[in-house]
C-alpha positions in Angstrom: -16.2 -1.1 -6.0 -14.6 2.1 -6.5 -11.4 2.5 -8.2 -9.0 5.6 -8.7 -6.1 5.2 -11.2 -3.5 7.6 -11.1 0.1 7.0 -12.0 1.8 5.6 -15.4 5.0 4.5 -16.6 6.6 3.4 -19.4 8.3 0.4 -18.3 6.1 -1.9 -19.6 7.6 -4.4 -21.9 6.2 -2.8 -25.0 2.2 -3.4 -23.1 1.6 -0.1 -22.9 1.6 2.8 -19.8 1.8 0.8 -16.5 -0.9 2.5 -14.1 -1.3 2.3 -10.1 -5.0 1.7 -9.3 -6.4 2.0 -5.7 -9.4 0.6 -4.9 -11.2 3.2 -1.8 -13.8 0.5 -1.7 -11.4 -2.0 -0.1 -8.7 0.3 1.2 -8.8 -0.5 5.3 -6.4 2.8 5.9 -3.7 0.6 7.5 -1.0 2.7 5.8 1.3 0.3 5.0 1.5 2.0 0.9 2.7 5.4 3.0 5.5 3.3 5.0 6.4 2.2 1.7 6.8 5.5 0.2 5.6 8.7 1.7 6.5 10.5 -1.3 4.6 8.3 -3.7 1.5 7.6 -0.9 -0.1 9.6 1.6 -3.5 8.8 3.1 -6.9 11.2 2.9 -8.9 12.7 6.2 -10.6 9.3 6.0 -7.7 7.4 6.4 -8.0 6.1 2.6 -5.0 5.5 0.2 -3.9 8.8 -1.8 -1.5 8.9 -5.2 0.7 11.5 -5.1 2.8 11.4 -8.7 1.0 11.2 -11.9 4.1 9.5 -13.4 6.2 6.6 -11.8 9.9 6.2 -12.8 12.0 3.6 -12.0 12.3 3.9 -8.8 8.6 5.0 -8.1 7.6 2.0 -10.2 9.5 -0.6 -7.7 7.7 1.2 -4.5 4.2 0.8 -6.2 4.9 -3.0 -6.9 6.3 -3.1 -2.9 3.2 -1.1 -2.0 0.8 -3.3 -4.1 2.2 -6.7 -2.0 2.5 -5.1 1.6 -1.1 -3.9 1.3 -3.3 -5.8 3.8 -6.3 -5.5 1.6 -5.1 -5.2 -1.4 -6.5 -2.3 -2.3 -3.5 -1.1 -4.8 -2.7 -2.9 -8.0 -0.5 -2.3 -10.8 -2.1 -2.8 -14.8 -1.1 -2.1 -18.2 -3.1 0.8 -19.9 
């Protein structure tokens, strides 16, 4: 299992710097994160999921969260650092 974090926020309830953490191990390529957000997603020459902001406001913090559910893997999660 291979996982890249990228990505933090500070909406996090007092928890800490929220991270998005793709997993390339799982990630199918099906794209769904980039529908979700091409400016926060875009996919490598493999198909596999790239993060494209190191931080995530509010608004980049909802599309991570959407992103995180669509995916049909689940390759993308969201955790407290």
């Amino acid at each position: 299992m291979r996982w890249y974090m990228d990505s933090t926020n500070s909406r996090s309830g007092g928890k800490g710097t929220m991270r998005i953490i793709a997993d390339h191990g799982v990630c199918i390529g099906a794209g769904q994160c980039v529908r979700t957000d091409p400016s926060l997603f875009d996919q490598d020459e493999n198909g596999l999921v790239k993060i494209l902001h190191a931080n995530l406001g509010e608004g980049k913090l909802n599309s991570a969260e959407r992103a995180s559910y669509v995916c049909p893997a689940q390759a993308l999660k969201l955790a407290y650092e």
